[in-house]
DRENTORKOL-3810 file (N, C-alpha, C; in nm, 4 decimals):
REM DRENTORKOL-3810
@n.u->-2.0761; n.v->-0.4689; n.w->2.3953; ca.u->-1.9602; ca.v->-0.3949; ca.w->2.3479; c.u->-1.9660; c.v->-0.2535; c.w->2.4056
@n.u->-1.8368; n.v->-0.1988; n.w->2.4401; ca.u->-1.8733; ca.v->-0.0641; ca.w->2.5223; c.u->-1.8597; c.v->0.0677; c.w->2.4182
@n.u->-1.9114; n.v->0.1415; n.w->2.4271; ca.u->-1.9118; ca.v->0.2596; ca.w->2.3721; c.u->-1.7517; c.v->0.3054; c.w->2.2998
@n.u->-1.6249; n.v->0.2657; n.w->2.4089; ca.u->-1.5037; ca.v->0.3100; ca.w->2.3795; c.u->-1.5053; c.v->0.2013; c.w->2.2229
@n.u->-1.5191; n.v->0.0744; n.w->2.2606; ca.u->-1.5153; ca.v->-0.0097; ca.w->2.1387; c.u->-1.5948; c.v->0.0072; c.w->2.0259
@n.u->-1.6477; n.v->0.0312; n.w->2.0025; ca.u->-1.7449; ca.v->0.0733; ca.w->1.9187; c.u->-1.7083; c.v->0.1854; c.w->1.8295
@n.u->-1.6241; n.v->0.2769; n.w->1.8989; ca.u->-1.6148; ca.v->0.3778; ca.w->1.8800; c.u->-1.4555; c.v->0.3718; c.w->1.7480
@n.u->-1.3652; n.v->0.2598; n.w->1.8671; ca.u->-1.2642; ca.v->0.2273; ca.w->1.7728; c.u->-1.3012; c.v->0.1455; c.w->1.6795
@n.u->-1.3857; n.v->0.0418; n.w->1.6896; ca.u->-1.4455; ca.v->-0.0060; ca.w->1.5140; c.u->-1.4033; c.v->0.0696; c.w->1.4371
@n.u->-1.5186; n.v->0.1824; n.w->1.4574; ca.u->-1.5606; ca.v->0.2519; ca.w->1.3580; c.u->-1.4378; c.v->0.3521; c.w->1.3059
@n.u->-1.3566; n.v->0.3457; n.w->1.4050; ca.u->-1.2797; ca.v->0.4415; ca.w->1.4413; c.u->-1.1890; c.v->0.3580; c.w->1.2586
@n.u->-1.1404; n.v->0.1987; n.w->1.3191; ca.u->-1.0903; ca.v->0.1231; ca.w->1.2423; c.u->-1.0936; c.v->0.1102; c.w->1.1099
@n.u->-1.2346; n.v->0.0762; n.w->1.0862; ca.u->-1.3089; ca.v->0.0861; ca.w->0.9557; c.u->-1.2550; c.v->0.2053; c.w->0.8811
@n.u->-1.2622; n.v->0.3539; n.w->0.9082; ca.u->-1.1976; ca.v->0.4593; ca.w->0.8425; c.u->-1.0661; c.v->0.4279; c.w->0.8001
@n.u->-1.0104; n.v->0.3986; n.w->0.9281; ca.u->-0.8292; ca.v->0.3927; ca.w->0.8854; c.u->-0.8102; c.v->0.3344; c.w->0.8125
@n.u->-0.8462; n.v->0.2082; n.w->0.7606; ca.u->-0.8576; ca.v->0.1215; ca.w->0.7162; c.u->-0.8707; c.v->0.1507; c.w->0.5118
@n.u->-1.0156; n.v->0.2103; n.w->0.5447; ca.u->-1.0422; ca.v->0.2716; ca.w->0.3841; c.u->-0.9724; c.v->0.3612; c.w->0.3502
@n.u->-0.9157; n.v->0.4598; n.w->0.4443; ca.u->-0.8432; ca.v->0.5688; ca.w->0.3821; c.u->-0.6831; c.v->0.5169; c.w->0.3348
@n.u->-0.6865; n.v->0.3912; n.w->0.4378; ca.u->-0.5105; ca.v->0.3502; ca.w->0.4029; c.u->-0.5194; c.v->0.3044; c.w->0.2660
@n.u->-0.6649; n.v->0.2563; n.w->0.1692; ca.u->-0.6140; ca.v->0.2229; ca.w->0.0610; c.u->-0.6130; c.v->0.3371; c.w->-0.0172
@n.u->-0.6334; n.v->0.4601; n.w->-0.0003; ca.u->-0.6474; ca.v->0.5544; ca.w->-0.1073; c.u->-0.4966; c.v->0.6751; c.w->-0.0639
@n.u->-0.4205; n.v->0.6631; n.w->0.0235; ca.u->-0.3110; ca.v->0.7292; ca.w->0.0835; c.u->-0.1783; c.v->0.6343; c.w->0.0538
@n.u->-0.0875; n.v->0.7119; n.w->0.0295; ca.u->0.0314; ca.v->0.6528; ca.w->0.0080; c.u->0.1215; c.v->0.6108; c.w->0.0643
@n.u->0.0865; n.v->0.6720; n.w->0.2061; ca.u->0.1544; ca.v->0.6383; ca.w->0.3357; c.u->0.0535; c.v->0.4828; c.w->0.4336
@n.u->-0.0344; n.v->0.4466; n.w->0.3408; ca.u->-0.1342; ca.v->0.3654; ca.w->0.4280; c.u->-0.1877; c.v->0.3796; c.w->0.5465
@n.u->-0.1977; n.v->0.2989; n.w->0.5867; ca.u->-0.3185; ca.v->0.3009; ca.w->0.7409; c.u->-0.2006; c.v->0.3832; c.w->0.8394
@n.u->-0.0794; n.v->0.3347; n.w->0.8607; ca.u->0.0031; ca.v->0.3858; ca.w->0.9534; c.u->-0.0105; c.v->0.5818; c.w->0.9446
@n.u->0.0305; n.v->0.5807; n.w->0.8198; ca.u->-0.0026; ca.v->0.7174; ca.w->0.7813; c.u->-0.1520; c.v->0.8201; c.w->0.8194
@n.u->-0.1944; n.v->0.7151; n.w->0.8030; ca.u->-0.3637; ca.v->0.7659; ca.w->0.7983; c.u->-0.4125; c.v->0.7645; c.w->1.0038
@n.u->-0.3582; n.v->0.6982; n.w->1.0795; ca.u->-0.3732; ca.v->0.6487; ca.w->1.1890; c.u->-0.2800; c.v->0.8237; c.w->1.2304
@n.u->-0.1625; n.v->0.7763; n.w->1.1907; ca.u->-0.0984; ca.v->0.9359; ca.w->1.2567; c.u->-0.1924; c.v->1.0238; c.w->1.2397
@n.u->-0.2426; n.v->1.0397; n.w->1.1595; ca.u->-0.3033; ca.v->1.2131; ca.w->1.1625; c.u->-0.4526; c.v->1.2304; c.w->1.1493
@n.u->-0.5197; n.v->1.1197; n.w->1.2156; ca.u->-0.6893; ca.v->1.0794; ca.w->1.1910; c.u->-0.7573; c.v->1.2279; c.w->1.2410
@n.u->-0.7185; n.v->1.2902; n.w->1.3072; ca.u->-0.7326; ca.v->1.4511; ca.w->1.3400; c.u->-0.7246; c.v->1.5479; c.w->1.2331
@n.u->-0.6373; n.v->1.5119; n.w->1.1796; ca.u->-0.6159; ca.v->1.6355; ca.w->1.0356; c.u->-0.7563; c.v->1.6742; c.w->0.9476
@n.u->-0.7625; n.v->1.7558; n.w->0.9253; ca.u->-0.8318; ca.v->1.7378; ca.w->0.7734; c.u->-0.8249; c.v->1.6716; c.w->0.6511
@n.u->-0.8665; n.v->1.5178; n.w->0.6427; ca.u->-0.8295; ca.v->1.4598; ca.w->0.5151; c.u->-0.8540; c.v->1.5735; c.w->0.3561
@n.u->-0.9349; n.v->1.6301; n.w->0.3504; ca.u->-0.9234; ca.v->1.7129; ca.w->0.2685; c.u->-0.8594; c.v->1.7843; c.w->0.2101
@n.u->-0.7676; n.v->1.8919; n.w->0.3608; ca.u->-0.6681; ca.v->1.9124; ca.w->0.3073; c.u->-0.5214; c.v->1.8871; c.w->0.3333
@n.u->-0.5251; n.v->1.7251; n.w->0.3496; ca.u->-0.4356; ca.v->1.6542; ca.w->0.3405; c.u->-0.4204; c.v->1.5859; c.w->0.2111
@n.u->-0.5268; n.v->1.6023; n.w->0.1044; ca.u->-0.5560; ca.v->1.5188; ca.w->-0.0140; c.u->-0.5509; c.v->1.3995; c.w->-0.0534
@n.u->-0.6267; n.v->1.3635; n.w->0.0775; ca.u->-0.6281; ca.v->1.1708; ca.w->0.0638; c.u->-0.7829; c.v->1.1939; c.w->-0.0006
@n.u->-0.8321; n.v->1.2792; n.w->0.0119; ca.u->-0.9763; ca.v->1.2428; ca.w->-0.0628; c.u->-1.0053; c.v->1.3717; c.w->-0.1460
@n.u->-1.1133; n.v->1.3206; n.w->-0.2583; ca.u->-1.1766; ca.v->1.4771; ca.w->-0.3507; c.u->-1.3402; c.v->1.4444; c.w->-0.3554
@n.u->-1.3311; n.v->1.5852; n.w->-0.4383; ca.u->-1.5053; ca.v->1.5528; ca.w->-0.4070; c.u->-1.5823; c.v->1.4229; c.w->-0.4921
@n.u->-1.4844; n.v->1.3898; n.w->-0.5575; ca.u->-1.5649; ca.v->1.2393; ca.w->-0.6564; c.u->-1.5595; c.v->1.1855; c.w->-0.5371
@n.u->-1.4377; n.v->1.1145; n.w->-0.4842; ca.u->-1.4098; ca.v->1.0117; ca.w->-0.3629; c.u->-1.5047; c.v->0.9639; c.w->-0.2170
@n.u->-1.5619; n.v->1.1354; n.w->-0.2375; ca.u->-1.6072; ca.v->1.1327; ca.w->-0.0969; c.u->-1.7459; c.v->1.0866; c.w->-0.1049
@n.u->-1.8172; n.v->1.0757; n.w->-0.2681; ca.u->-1.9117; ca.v->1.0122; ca.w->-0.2688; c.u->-1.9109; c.v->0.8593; c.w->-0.2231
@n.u->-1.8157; n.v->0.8219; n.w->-0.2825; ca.u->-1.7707; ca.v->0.6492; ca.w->-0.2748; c.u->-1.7728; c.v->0.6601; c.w->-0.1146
@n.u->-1.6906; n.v->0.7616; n.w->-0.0392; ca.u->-1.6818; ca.v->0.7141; ca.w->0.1113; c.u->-1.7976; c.v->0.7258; c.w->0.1937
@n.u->-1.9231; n.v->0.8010; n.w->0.1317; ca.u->-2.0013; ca.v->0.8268; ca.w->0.1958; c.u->-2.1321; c.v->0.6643; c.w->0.1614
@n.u->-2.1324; n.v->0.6911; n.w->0.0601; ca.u->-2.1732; ca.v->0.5562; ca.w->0.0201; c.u->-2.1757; c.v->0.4278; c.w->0.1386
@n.u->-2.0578; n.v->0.3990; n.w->0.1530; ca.u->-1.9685; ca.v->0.2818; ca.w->0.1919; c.u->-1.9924; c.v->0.2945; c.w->0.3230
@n.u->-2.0386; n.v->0.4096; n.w->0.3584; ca.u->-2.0593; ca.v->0.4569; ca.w->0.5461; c.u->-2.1797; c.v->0.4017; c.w->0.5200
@n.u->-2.2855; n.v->0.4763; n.w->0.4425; ca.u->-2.4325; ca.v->0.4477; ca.w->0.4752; c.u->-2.4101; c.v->0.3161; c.w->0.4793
@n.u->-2.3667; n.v->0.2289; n.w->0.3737; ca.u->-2.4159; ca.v->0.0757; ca.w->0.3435; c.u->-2.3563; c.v->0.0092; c.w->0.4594
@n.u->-2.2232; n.v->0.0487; n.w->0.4582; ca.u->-2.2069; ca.v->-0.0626; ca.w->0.6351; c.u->-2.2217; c.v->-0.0204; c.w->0.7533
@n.u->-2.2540; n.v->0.0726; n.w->0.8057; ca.u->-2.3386; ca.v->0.1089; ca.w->0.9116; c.u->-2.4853; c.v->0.1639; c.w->0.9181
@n.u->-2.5606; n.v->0.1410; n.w->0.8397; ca.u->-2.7068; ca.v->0.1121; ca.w->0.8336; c.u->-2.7211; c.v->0.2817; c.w->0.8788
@n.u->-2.6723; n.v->0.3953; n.w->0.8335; ca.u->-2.7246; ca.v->0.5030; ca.w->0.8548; c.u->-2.7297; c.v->0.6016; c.w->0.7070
@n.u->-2.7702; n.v->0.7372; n.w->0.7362; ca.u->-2.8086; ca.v->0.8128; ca.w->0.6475; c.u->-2.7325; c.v->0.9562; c.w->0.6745
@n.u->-2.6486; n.v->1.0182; n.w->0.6095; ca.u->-2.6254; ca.v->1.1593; ca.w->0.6646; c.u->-2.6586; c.v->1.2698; c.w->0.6108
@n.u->-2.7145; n.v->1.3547; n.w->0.6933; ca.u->-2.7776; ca.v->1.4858; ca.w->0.6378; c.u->-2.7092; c.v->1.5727; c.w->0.5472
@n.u->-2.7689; n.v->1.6646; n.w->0.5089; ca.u->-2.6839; ca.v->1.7879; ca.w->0.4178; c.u->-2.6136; c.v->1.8536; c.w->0.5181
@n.u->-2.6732; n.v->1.9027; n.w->0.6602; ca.u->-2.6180; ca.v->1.9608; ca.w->0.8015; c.u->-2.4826; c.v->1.8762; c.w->0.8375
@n.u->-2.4751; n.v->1.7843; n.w->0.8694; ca.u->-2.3644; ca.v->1.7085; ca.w->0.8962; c.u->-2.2595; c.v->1.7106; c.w->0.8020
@n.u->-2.2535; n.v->1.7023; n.w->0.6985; ca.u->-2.1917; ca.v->1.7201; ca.w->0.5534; c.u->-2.0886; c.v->1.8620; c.w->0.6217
@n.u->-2.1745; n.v->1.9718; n.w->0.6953; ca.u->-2.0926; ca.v->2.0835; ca.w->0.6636; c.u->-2.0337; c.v->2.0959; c.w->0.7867
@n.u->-2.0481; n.v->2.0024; n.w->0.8592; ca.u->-1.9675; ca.v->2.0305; ca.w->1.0162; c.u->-1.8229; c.v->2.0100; c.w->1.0185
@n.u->-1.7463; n.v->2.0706; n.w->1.1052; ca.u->-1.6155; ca.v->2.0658; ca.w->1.0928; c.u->-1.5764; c.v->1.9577; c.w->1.0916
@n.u->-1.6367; n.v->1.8652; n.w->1.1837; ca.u->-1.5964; ca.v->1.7138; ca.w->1.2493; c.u->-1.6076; c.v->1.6251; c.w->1.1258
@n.u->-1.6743; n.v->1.6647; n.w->1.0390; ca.u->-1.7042; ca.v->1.5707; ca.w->0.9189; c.u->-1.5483; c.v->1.5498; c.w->0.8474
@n.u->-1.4774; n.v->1.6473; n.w->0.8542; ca.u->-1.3536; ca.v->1.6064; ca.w->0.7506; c.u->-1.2479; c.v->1.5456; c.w->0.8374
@n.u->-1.2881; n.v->1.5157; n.w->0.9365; ca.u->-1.1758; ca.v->1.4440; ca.w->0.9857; c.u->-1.1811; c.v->1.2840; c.w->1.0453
@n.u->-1.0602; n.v->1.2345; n.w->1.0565; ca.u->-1.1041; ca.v->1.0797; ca.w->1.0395; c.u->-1.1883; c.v->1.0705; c.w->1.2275
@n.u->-1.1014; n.v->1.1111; n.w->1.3127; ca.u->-1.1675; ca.v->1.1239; ca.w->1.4356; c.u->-1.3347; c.v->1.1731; c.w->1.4338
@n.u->-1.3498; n.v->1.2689; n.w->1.3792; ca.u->-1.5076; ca.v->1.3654; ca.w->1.4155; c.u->-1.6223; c.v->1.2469; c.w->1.3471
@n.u->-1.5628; n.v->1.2054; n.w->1.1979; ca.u->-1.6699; ca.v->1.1556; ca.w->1.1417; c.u->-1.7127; c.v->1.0264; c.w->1.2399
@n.u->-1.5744; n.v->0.9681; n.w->1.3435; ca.u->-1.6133; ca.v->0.8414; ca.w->1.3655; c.u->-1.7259; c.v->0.8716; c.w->1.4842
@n.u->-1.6893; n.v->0.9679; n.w->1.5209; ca.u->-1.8075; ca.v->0.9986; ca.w->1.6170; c.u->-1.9421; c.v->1.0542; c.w->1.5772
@n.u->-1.9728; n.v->1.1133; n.w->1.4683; ca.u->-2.0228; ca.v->1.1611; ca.w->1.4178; c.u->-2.1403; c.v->0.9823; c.w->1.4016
@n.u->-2.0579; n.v->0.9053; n.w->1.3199; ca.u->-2.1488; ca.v->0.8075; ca.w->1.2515; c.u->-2.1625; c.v->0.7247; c.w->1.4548
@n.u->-2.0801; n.v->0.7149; n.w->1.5462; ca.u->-2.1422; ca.v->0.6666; ca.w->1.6694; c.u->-2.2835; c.v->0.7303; c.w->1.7334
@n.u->-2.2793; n.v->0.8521; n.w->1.6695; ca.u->-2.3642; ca.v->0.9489; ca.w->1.7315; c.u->-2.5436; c.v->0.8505; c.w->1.6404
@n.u->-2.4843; n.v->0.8487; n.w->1.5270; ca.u->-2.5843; ca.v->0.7867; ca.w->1.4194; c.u->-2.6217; c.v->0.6816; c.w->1.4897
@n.u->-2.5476; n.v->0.5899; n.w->1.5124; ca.u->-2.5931; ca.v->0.4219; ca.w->1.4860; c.u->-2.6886; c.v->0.4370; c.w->1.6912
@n.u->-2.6132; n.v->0.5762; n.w->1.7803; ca.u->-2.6865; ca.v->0.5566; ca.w->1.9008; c.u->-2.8448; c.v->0.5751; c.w->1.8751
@n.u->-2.8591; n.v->0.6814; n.w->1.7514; ca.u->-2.9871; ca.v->0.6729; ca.w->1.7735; c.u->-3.0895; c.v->0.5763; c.w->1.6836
@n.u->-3.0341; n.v->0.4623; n.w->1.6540; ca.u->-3.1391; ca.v->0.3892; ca.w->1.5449; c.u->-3.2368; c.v->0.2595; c.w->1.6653
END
């Protein structure tokens, strides 16, 4: 599988979870995977436990307190790279 694919998985997988918690669904969530979900208010800080959760358990990784505060983290694009960046190094 090539890196680009992989990348949209993961890419997928997000759109996917966020379309059930957004009112506009995946289509919605797909337009603006760049934005800040945060402060777009598809997610809060209860939520983001559940999403972080749901990352570790289906992609077999762990994320730091450092990563937590990076810009790339709040957005649907950064994180997906963020967790590619993960799974390259296991």
């Amino acid at each position: 599988m090539s890196k680009n694919q992989k990348h949209q998985d993961v890419r997928r997988w997000l759109i996917e979870w966020f379309g059930h918690q957004v009112a506009g669904g995946e289509v919605e969530v797909e337009r603006h995977a760049g934005d800040n979900y945060f402060d777009r208010g598809w997610i809060d800080s209860l939520s983001v436990i559940t999403l972080i959760s749901a990352l570790e358990d289906e992609f077999e990784i762990h994320f730091s307190n450092e990563e937590f505060q990076e810009r790339s983290f709040a957005t649907i694009d950064g994180l997906a790279e963020i967790i590619e960046k993960k799974r390259k190094k296991r």
